[in-house]
PyMOL Python script that loads the backbone (N, CA, C, O; Angstrom):
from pymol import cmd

cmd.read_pdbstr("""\
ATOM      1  N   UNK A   1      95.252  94.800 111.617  1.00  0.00           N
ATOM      2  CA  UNK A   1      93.860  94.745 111.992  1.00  0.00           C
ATOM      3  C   UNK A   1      93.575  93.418 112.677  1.00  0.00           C
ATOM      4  O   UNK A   1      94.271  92.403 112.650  1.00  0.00           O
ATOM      5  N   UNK A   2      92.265  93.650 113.376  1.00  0.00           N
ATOM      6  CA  UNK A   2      92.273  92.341 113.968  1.00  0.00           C
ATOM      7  C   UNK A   2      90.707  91.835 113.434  1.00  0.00           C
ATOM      8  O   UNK A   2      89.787  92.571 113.076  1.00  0.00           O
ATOM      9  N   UNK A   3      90.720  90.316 113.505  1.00  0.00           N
ATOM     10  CA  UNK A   3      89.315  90.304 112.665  1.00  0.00           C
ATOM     11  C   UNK A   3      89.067  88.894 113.203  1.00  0.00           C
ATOM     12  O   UNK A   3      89.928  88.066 113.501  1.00  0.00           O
ATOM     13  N   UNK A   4      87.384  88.733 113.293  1.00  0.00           N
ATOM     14  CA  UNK A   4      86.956  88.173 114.408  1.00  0.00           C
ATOM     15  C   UNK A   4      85.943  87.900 113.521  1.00  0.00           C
ATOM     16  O   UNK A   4      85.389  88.889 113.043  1.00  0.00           O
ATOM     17  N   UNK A   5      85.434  86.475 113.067  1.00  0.00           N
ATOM     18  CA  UNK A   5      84.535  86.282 112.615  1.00  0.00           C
ATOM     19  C   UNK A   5      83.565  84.726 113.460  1.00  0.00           C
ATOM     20  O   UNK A   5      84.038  83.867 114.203  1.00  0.00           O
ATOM     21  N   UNK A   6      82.032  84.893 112.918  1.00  0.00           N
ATOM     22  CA  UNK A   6      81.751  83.840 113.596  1.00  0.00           C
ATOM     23  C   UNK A   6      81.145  83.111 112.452  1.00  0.00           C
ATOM     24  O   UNK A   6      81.047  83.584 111.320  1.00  0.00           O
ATOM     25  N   UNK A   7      80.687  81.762 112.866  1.00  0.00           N
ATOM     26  CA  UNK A   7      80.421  80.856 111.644  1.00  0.00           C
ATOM     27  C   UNK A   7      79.408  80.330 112.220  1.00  0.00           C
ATOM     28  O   UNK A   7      79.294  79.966 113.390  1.00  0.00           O
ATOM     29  N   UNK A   8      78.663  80.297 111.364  1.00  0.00           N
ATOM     30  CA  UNK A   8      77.041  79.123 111.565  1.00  0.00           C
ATOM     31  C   UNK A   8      77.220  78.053 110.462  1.00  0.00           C
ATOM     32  O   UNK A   8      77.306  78.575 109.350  1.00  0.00           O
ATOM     33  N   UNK A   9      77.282  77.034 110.456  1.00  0.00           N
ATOM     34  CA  UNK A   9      77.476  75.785 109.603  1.00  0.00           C
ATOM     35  C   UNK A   9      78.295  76.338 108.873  1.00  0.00           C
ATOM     36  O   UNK A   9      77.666  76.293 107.816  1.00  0.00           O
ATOM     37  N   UNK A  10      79.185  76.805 108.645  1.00  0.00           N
ATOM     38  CA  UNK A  10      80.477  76.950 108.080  1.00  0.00           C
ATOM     39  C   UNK A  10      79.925  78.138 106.961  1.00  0.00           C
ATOM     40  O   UNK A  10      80.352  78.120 105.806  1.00  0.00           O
ATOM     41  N   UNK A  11      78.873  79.236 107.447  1.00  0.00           N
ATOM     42  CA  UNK A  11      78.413  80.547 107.021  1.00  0.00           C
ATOM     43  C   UNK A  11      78.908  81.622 108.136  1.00  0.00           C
ATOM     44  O   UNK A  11      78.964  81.549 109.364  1.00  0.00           O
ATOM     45  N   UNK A  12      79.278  82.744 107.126  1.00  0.00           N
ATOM     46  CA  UNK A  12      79.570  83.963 107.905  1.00  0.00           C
ATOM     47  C   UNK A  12      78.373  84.552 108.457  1.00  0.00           C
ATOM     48  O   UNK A  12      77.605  85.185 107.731  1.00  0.00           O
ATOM     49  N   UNK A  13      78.104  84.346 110.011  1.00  0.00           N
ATOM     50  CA  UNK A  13      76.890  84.988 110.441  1.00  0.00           C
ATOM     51  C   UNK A  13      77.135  86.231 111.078  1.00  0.00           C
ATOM     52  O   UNK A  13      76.124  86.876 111.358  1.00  0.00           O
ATOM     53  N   UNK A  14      77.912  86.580 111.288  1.00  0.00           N
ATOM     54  CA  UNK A  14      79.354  88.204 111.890  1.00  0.00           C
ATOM     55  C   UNK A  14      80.266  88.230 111.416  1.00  0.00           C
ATOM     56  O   UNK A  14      80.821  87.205 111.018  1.00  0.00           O
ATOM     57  N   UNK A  15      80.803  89.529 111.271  1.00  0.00           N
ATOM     58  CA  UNK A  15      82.323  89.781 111.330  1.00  0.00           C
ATOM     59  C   UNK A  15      82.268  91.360 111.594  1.00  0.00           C
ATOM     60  O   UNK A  15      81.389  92.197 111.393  1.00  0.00           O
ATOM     61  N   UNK A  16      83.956  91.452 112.288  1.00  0.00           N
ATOM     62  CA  UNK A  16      84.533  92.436 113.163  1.00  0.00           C
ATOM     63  C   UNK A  16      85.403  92.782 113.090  1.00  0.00           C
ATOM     64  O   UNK A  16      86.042  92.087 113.879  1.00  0.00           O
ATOM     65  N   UNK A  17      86.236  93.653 112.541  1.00  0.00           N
ATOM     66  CA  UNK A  17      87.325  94.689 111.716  1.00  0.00           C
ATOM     67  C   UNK A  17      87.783  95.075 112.836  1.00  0.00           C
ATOM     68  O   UNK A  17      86.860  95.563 113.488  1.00  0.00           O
ATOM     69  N   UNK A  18      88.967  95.106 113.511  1.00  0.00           N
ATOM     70  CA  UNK A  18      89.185  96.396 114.484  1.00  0.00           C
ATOM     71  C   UNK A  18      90.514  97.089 113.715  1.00  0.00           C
ATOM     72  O   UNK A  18      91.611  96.532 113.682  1.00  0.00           O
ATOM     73  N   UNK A  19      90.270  98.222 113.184  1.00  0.00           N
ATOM     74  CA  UNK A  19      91.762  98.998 113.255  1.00  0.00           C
ATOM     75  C   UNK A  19      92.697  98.890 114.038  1.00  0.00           C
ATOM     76  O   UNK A  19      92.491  98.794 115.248  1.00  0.00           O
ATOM     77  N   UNK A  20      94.036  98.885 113.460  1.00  0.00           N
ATOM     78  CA  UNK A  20      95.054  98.873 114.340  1.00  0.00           C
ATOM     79  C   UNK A  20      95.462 100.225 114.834  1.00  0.00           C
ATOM     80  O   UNK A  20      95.612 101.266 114.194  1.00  0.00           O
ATOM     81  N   UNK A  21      95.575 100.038 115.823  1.00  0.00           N
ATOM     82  CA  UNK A  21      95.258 101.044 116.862  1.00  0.00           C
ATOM     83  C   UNK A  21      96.792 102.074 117.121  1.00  0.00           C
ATOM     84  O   UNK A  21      96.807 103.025 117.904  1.00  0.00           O
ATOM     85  N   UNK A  22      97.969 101.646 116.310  1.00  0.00           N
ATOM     86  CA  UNK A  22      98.667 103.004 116.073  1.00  0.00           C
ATOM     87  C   UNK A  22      98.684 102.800 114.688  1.00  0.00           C
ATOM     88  O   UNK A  22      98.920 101.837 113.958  1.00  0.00           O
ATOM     89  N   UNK A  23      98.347 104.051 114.514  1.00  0.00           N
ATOM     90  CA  UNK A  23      98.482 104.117 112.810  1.00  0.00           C
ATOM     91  C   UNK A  23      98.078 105.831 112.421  1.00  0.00           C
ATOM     92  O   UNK A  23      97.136 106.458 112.906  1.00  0.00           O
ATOM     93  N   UNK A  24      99.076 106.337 111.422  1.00  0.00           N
ATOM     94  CA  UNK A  24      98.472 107.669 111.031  1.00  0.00           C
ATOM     95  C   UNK A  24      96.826 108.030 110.560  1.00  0.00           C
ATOM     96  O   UNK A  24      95.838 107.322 110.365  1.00  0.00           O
ATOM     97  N   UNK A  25      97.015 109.102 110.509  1.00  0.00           N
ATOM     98  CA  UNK A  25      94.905 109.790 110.285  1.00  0.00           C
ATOM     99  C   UNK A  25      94.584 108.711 109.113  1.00  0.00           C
ATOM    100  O   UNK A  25      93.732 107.867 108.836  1.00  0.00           O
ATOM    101  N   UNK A  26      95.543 109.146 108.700  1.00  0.00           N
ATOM    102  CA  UNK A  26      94.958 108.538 106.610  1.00  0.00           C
ATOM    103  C   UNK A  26      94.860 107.095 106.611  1.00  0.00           C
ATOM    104  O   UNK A  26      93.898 106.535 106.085  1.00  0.00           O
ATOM    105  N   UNK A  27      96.291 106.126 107.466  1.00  0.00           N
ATOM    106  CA  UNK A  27      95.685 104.979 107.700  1.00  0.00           C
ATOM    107  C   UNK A  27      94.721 103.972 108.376  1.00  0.00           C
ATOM    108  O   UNK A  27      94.582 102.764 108.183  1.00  0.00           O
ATOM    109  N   UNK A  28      94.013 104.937 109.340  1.00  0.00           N
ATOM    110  CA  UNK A  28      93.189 104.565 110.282  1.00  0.00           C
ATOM    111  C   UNK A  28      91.908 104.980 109.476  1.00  0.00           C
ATOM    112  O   UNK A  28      91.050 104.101 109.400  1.00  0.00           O
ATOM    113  N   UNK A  29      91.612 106.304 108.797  1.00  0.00           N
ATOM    114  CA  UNK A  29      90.546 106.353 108.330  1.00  0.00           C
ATOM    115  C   UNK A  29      90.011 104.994 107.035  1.00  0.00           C
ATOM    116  O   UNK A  29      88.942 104.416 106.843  1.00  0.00           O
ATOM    117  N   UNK A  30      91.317 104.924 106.397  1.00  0.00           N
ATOM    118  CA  UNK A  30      90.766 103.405 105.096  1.00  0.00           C
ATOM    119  C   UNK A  30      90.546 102.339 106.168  1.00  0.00           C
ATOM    120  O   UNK A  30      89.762 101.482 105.759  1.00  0.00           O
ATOM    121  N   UNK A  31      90.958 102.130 107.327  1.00  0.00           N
ATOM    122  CA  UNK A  31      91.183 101.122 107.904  1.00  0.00           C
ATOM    123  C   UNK A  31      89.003 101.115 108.577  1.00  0.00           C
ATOM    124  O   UNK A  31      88.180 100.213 108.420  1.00  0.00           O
ATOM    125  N   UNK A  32      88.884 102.010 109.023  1.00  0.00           N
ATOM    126  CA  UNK A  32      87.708 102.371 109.731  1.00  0.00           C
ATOM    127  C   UNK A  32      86.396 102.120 108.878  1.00  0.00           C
ATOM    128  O   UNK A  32      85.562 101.257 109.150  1.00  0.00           O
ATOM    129  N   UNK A  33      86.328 103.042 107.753  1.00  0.00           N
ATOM    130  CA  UNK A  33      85.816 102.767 106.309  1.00  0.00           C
ATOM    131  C   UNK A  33      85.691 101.339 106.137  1.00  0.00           C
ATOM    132  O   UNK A  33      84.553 100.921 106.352  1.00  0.00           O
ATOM    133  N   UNK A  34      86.829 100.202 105.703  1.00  0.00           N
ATOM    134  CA  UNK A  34      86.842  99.430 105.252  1.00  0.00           C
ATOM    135  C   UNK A  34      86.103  98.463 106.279  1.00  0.00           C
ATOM    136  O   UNK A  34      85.763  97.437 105.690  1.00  0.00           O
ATOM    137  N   UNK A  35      85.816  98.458 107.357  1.00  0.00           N
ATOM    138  CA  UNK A  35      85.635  97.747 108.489  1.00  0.00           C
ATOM    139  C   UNK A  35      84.545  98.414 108.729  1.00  0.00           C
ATOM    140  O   UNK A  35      84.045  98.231 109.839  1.00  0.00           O
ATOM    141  N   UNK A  36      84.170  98.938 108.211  1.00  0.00           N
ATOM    142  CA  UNK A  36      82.222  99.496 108.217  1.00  0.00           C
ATOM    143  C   UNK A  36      81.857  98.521 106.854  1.00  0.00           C
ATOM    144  O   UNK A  36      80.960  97.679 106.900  1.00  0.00           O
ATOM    145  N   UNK A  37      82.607  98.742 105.761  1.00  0.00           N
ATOM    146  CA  UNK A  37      82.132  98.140 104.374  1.00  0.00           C
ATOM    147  C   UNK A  37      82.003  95.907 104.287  1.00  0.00           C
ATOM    148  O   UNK A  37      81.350  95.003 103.767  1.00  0.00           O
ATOM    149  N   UNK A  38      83.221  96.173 105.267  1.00  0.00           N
ATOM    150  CA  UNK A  38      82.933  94.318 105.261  1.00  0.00           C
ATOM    151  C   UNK A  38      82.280  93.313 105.731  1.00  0.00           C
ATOM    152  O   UNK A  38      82.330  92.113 105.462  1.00  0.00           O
ATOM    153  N   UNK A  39      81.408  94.155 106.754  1.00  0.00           N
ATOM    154  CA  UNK A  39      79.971  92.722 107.053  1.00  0.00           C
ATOM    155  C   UNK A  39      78.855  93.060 105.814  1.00  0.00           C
ATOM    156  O   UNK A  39      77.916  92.290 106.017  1.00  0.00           O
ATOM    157  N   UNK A  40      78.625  93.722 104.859  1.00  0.00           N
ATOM    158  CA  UNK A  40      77.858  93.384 103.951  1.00  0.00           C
ATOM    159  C   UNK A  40      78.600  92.550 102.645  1.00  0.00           C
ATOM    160  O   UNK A  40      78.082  91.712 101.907  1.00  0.00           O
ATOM    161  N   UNK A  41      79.764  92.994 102.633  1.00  0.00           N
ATOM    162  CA  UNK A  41      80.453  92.116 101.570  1.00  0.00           C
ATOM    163  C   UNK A  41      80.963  90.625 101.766  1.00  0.00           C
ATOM    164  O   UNK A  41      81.671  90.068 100.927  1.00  0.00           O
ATOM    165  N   UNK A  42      80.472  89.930 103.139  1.00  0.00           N
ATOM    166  CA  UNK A  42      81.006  88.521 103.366  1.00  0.00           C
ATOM    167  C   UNK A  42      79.697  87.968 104.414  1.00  0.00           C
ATOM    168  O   UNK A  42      79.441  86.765 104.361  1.00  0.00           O
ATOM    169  N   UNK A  43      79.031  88.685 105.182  1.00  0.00           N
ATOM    170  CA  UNK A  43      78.072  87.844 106.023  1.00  0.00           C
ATOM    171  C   UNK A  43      76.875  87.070 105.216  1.00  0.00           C
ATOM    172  O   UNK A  43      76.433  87.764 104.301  1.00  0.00           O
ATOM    173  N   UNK A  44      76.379  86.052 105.321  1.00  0.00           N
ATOM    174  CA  UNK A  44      76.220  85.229 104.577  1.00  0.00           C
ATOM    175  C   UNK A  44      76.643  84.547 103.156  1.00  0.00           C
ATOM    176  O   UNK A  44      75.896  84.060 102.307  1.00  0.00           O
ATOM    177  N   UNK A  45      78.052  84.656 103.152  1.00  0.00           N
ATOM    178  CA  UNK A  45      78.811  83.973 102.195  1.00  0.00           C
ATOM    179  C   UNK A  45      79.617  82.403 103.027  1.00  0.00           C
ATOM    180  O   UNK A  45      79.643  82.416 104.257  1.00  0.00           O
ATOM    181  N   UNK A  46      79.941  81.737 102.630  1.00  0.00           N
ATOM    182  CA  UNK A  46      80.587  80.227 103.261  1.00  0.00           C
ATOM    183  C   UNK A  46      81.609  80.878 103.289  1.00  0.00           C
ATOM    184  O   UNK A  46      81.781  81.867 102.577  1.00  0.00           O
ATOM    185  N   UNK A  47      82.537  80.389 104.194  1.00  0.00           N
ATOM    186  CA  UNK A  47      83.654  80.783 104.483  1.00  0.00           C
ATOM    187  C   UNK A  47      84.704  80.735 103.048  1.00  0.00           C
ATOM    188  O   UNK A  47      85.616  81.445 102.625  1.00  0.00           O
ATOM    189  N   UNK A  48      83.954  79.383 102.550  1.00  0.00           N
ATOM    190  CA  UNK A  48      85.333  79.587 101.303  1.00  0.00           C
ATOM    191  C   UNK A  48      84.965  80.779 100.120  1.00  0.00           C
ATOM    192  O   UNK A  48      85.758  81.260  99.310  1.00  0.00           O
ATOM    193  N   UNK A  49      83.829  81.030 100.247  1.00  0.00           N
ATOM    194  CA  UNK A  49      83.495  82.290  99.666  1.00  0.00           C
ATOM    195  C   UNK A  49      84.034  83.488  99.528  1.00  0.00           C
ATOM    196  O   UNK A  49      84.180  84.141  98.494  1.00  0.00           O
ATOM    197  N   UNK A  50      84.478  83.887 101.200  1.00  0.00           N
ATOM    198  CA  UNK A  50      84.536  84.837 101.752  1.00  0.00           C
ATOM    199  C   UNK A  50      85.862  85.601 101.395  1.00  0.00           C
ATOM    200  O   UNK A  50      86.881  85.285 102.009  1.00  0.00           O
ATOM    201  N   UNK A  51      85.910  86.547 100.479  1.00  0.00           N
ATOM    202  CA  UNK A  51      87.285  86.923  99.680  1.00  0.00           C
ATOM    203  C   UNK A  51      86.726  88.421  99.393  1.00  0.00           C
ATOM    204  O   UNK A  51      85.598  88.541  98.915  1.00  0.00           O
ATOM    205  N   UNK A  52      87.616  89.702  99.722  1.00  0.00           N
ATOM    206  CA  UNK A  52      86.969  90.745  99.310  1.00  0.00           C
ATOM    207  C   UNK A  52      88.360  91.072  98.307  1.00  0.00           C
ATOM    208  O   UNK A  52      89.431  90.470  98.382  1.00  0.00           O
ATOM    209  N   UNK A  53      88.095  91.959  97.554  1.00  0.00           N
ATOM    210  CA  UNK A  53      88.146  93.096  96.928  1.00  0.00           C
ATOM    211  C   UNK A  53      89.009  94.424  97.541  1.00  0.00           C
ATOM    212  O   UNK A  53      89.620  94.313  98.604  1.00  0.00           O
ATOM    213  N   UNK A  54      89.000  95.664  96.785  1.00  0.00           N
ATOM    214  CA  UNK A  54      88.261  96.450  97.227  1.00  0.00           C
ATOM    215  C   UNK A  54      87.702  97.202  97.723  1.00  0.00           C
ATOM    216  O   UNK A  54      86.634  97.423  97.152  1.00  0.00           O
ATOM    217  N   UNK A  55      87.951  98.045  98.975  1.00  0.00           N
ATOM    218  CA  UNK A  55      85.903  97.966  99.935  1.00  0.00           C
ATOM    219  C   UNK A  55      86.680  99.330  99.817  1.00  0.00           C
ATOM    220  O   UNK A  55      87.894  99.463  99.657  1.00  0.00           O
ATOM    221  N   UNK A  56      85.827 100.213  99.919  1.00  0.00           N
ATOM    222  CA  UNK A  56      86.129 102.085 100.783  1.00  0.00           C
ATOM    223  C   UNK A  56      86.923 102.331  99.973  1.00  0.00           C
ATOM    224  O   UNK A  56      87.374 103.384 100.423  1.00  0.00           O
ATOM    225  N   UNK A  57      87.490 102.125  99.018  1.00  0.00           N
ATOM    226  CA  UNK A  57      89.247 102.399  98.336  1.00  0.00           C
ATOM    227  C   UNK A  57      90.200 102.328  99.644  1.00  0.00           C
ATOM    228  O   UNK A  57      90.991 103.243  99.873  1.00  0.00           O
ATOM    229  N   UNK A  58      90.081 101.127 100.546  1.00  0.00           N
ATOM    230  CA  UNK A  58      91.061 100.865 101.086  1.00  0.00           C
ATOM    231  C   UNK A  58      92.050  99.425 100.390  1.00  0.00           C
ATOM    232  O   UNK A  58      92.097  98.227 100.671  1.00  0.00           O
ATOM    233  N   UNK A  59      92.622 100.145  99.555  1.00  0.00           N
ATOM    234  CA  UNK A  59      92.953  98.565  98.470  1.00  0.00           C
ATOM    235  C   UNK A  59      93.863  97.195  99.545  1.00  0.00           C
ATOM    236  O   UNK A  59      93.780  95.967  99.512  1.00  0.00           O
ATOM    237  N   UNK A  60      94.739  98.202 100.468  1.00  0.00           N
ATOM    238  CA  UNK A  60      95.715  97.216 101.311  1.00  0.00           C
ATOM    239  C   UNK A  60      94.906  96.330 102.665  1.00  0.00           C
ATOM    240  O   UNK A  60      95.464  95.357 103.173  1.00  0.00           O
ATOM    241  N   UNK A  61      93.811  96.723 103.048  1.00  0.00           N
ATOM    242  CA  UNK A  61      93.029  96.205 103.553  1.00  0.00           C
ATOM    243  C   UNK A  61      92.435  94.810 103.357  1.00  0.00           C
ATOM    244  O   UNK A  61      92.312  93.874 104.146  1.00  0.00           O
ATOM    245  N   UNK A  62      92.138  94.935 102.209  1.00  0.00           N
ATOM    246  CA  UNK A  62      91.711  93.811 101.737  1.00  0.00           C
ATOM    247  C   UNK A  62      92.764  92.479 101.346  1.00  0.00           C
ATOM    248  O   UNK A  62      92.183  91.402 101.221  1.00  0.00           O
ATOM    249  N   UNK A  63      94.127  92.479 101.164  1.00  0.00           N
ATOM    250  CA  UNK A  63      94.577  91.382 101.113  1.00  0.00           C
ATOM    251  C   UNK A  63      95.005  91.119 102.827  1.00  0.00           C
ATOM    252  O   UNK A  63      95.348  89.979 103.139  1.00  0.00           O
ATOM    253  N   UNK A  64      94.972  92.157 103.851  1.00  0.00           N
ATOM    254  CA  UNK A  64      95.261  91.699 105.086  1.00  0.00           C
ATOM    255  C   UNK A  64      93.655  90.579 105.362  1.00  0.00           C
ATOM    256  O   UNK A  64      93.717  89.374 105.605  1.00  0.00           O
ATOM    257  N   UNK A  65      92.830  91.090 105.283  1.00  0.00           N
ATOM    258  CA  UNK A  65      91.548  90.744 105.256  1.00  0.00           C
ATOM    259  C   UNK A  65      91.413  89.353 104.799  1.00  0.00           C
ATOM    260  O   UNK A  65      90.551  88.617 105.280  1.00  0.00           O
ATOM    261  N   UNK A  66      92.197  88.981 103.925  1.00  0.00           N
ATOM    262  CA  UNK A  66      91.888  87.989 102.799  1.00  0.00           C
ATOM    263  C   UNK A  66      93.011  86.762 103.386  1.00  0.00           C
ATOM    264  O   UNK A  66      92.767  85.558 103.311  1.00  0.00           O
ATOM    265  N   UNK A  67      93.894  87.170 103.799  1.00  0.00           N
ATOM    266  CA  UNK A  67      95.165  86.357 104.553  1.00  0.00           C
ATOM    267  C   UNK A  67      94.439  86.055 106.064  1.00  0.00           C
ATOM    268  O   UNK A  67      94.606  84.961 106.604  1.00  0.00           O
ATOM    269  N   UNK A  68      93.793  86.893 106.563  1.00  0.00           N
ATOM    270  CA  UNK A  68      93.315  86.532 107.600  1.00  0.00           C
ATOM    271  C   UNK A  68      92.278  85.085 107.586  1.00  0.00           C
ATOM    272  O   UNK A  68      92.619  83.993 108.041  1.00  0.00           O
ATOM    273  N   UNK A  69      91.253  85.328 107.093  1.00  0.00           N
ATOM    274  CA  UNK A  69      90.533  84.532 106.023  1.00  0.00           C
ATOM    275  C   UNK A  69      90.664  83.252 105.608  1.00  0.00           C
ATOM    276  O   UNK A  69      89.828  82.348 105.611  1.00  0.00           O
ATOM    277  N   UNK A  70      92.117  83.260 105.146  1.00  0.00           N
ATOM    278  CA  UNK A  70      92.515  82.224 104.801  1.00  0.00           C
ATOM    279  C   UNK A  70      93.476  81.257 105.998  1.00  0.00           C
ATOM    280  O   UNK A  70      94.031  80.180 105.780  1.00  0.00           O
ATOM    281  N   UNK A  71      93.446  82.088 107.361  1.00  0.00           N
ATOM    282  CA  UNK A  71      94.219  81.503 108.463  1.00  0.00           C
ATOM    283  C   UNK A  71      93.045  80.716 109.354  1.00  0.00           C
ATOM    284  O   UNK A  71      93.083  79.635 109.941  1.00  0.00           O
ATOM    285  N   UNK A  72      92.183  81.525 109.237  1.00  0.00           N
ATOM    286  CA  UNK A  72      90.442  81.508 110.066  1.00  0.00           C
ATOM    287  C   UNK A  72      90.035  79.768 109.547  1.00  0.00           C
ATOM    288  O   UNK A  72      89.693  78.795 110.220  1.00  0.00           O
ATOM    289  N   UNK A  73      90.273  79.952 107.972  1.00  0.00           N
ATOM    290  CA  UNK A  73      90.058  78.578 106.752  1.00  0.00           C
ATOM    291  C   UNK A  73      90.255  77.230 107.787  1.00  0.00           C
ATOM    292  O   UNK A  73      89.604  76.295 108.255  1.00  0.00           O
ATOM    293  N   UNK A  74      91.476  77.749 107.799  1.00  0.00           N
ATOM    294  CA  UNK A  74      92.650  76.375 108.024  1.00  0.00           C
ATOM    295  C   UNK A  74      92.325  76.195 110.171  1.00  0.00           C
ATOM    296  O   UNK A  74      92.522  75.220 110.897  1.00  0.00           O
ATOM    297  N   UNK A  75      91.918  77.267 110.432  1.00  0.00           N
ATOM    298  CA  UNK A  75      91.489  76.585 112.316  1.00  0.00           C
ATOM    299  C   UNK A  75      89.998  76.104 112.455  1.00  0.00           C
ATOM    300  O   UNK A  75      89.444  75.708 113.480  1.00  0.00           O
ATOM    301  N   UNK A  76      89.439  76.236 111.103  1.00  0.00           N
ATOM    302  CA  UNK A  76      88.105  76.110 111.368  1.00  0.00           C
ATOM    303  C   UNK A  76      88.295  74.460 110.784  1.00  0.00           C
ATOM    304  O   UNK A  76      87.895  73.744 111.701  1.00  0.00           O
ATOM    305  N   UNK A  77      88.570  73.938 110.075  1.00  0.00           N
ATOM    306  CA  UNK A  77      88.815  73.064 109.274  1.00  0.00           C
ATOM    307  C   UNK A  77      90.086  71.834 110.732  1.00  0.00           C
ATOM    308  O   UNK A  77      90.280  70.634 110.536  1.00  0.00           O
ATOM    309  N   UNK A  78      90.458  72.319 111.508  1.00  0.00           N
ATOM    310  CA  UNK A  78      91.440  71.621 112.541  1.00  0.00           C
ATOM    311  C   UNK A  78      90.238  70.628 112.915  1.00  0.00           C
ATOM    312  O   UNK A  78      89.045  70.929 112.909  1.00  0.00           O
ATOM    313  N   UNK A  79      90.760  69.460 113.224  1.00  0.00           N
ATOM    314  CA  UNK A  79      89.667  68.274 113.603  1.00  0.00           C
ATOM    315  C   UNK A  79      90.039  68.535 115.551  1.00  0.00           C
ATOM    316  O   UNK A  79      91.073  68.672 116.205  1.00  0.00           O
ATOM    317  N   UNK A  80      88.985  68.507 115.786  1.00  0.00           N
ATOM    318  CA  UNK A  80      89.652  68.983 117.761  1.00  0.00           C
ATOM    319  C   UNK A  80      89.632  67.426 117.997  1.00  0.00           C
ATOM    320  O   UNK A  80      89.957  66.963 119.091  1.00  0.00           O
TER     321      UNK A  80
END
""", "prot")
cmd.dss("prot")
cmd.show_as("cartoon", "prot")
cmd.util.cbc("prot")
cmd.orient("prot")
């Protein structure tokens, strides 16, 4: 998945799920689901907040989600 978030003072003010785009019915549907369910479960949370669960019963979703998250952490945090 690809995931695209934006930050207002280091708050989730968006975020953007895209399914990966080959994938069987069954994995595209948790994938689709889950990426409808995650701008209410993280937009206005701080980034270090921002940790799901969970969402749609897409359970594998969520640690891609969460690794992402934690990559997003560490470029937002880069001193330019």
């Amino acid at each position: 998945m690809t995931i695209t978030v934006t930050l207002s003072d280091d708050t989730i003010s968006d975020v953007a799920v895209e399914p990966m785009p080959e994938n069987n019915d069954t994995s595209r549907g948790y994938q689709e689901r889950f990426a409808a369910a995650v701008p209410e479960a993280v937009i206005g949370k701080s980034l270090d907040e921002a940790e799901v669960g969970v969402l749609a019963g897409a359970s594998g979703c969520a640690d891609g989600f969460n690794d992402a998250i934690a990559k997003i952490r560490e470029q937002a945090r880069v001193p330019e």
